[in-house]
C-alpha positions as CSV (number, residue, x, y, z in Angstrom):
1,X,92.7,-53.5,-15.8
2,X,89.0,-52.7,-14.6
3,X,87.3,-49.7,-16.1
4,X,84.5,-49.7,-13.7
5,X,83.9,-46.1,-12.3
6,X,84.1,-45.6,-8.9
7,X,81.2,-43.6,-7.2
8,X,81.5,-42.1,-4.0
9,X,79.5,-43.6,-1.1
10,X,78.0,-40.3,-0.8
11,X,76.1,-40.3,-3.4
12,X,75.4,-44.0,-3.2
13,X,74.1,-43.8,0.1
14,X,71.6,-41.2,-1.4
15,X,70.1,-43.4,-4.2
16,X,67.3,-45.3,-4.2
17,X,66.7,-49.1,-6.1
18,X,65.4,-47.4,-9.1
19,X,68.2,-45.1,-8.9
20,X,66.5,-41.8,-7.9
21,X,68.3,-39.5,-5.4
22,X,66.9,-39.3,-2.2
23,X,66.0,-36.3,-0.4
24,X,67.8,-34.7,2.7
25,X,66.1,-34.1,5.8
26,X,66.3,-30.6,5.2
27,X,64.6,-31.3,1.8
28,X,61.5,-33.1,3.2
29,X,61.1,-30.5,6.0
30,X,61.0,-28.1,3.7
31,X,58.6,-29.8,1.3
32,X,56.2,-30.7,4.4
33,X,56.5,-27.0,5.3
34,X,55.4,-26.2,1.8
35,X,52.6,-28.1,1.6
36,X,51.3,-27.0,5.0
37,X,51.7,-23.9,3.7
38,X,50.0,-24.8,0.5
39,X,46.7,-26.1,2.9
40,X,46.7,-23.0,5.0
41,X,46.2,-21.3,2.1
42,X,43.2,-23.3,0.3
43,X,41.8,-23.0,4.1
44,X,41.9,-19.7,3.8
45,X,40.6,-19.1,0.3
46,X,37.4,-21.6,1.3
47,X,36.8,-19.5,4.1
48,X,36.8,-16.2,2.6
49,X,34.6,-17.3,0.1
50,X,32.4,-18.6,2.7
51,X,32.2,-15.5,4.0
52,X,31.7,-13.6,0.8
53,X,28.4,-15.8,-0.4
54,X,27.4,-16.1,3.5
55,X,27.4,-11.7,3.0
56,X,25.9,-11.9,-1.0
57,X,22.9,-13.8,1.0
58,X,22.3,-11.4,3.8
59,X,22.6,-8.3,1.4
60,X,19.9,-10.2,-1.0
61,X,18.0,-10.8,2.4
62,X,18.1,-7.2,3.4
63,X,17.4,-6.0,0.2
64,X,14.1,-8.0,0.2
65,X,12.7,-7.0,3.7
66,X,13.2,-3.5,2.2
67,X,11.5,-3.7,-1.0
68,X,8.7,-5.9,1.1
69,X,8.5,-2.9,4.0
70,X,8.4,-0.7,1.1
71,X,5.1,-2.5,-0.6
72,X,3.9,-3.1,2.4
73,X,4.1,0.7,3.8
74,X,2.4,1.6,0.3
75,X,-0.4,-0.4,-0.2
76,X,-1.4,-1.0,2.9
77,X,-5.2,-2.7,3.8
78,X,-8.1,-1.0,1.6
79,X,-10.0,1.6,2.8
80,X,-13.3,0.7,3.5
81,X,-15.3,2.7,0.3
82,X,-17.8,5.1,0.6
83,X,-19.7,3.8,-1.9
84,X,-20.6,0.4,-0.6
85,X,-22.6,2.8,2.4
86,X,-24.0,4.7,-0.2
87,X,-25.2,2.4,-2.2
88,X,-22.7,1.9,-4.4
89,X,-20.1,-0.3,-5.9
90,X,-16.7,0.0,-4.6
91,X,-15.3,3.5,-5.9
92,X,-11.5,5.0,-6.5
93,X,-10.8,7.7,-3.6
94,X,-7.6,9.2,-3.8
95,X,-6.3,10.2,-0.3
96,X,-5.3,14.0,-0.4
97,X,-2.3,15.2,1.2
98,X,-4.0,17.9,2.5
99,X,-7.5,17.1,3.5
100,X,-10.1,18.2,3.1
101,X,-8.7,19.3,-0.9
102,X,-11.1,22.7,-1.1
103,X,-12.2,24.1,-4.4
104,X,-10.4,27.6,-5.0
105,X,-12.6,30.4,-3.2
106,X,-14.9,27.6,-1.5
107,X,-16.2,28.7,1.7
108,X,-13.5,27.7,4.6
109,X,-16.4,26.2,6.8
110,X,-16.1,22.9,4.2
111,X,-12.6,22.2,5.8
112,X,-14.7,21.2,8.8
113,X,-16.9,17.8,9.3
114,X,-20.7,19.2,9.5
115,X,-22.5,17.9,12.1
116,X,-25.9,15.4,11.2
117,X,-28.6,16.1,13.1
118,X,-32.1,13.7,13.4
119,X,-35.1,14.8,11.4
120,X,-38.2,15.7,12.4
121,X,-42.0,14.2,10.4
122,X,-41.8,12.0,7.6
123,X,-39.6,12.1,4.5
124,X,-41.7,11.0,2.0
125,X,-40.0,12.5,-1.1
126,X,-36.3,13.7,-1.7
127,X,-35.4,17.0,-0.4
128,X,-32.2,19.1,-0.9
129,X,-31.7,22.0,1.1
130,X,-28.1,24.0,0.4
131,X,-26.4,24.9,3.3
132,X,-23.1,26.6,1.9
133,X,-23.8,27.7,-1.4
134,X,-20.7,27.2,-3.7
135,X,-19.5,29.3,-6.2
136,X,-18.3,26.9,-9.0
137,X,-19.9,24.8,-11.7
138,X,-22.9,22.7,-11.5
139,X,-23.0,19.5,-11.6
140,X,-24.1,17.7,-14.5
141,X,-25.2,14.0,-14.8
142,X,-22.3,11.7,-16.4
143,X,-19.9,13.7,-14.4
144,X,-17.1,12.4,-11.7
145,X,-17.6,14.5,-8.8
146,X,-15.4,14.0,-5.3
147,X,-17.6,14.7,-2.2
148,X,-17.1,15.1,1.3
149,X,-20.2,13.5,3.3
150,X,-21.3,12.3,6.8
151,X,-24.2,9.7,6.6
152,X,-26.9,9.5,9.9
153,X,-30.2,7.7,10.3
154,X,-33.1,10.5,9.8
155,X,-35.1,9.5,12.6
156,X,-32.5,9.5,15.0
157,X,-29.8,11.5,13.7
158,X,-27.1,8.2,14.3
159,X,-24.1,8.3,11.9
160,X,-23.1,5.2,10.2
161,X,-20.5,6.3,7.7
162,X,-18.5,9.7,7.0
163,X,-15.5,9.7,4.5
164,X,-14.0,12.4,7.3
165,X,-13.6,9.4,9.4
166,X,-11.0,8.2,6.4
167,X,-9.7,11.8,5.6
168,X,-10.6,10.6,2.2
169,X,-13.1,12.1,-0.3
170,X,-15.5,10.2,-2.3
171,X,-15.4,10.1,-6.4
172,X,-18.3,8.8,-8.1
173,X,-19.8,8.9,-11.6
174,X,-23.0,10.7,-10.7
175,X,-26.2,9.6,-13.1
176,X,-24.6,6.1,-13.6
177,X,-26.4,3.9,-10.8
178,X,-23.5,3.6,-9.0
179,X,-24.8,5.1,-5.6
180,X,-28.3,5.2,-4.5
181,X,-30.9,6.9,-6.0
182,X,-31.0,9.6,-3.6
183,X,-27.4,10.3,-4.1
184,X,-27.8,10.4,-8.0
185,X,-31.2,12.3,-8.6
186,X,-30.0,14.6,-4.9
187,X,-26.5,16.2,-6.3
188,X,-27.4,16.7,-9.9
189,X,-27.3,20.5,-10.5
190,X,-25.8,21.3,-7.0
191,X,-22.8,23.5,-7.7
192,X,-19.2,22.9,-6.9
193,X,-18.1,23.7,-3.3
194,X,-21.4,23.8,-1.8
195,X,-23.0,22.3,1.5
196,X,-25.6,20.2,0.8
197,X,-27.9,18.1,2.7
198,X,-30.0,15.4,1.7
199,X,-32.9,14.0,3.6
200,X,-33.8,10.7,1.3
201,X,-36.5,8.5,1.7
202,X,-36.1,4.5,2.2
203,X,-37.6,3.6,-1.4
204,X,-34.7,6.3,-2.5
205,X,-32.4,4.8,-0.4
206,X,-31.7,1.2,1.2
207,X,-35.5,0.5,2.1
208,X,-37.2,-0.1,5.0
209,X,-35.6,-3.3,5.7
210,X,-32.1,-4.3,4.1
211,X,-30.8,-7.5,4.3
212,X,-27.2,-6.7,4.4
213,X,-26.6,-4.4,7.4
214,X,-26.9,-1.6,5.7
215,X,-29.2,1.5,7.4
216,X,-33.2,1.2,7.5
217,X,-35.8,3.8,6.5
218,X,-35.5,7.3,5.8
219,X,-31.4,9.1,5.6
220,X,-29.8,12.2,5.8
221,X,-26.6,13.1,4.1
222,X,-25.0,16.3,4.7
223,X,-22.5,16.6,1.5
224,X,-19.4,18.6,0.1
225,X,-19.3,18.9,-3.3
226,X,-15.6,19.2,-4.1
227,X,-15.0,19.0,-7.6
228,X,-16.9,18.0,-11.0
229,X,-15.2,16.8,-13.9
């Protein structure tokens, strides 16, 4: 008598050499499906993660032509300084937001560029004549004052620098050599928010004939004193 169990052909037919079961047609469609499925997926995960750091870089780009716009809007190219025309080294003028910035009970005719007129005769020593007197303090050597000015040639009255043309005043240590002579020895005792206008001779000024571009001869400087501190 054999005891050998009989299997089915059914299952035999499904059995592989090493005696694994193989899979069903339905089975491997259903695994293919699964693992297309599985790829459509990681497709679509790489893709939105493309598009998520392709957006992180366009914010960070954005971000940055604002912050540059920004700097750029605020800094701006430097004013040209009034003190380099008067003599000076470069000073620290503060644009106003409203310009001219009057002293309280200063005459309103300082809200309005004076006009510069050519001399007459020979400036041989410096002369200060007041044209608005102010009402405020006088100025005292050591001082930072802010002054509105308009600069011309004396003998034929032809502007080469106002701080009206920059809606900008001018601040200055006055007494310190840091304008020209004319400017420091001119203003010194002139009180705040007056008119004043200086008619300075070359030795006083730039000299008779400067190097650097800068006005020959005698000046004239019609100047606002603003403030003194």
């Amino acid at each position: 008598m054999s005891y050998r169990r009989t299997v089915p052909d059914s299952v035999t037919s499904r059995t592989r050499g090493g005696g694994q079961p193989l899979k069903t047609k339905a089975e491997k469609r259903a695994e293919a499906k699964a693992a297309k499925a599985r790829a459509r997926a990681i497709r679509k995960r790489r893709r939105v993660l493309a598009v998520a750091g392709a957006a992180v870089v366009v914010l960070a780009l954005l971000v940055g032509l604002i912050v540059w716009v920004g700097d750029a809007s605020q800094s701006g190219p430097p004013a040209r300084s009034a003190s380099t025309d008067a003599g000076a080294t470069p000073g620290t003028p503060a644009p106003s937001a409203a310009f001219p910035p009057l002293p309280a009970g200063a005459d309103p005719a300082l809200g309005r560029k004076p006009s510069a007129a050519a001399g007459s005769g020979a400036v041989t020593k410096l002369r200060a004549t007041t044209l608005i007197e102010g009402t405020g303090a006088t100025v005292q050597s050591g001082q930072t004052i802010d002054v509105n000015y308009v600069g011309v040639t004396y003998a034929d009255g032809k502007e080469f620098d106002s701080s009206w043309s920059r809606s900008e005043p001018f601040s200055f240590r006055i007494g310190a050599g840091n304008v020209i002579p004319g400017w420091d020895r001119g203003l010194i005792g002139v009180k705040v928010g007056s008119r004043v206008q200086l008619d300075i001779p070359a030795d006083l000024a730039y000299g008779e004939k400067p190097s650097d571009g800068r006005p020959a001869g005698a000046l004239r400087f019609v100047v606002d004193v603003l403030s003194a501190s």
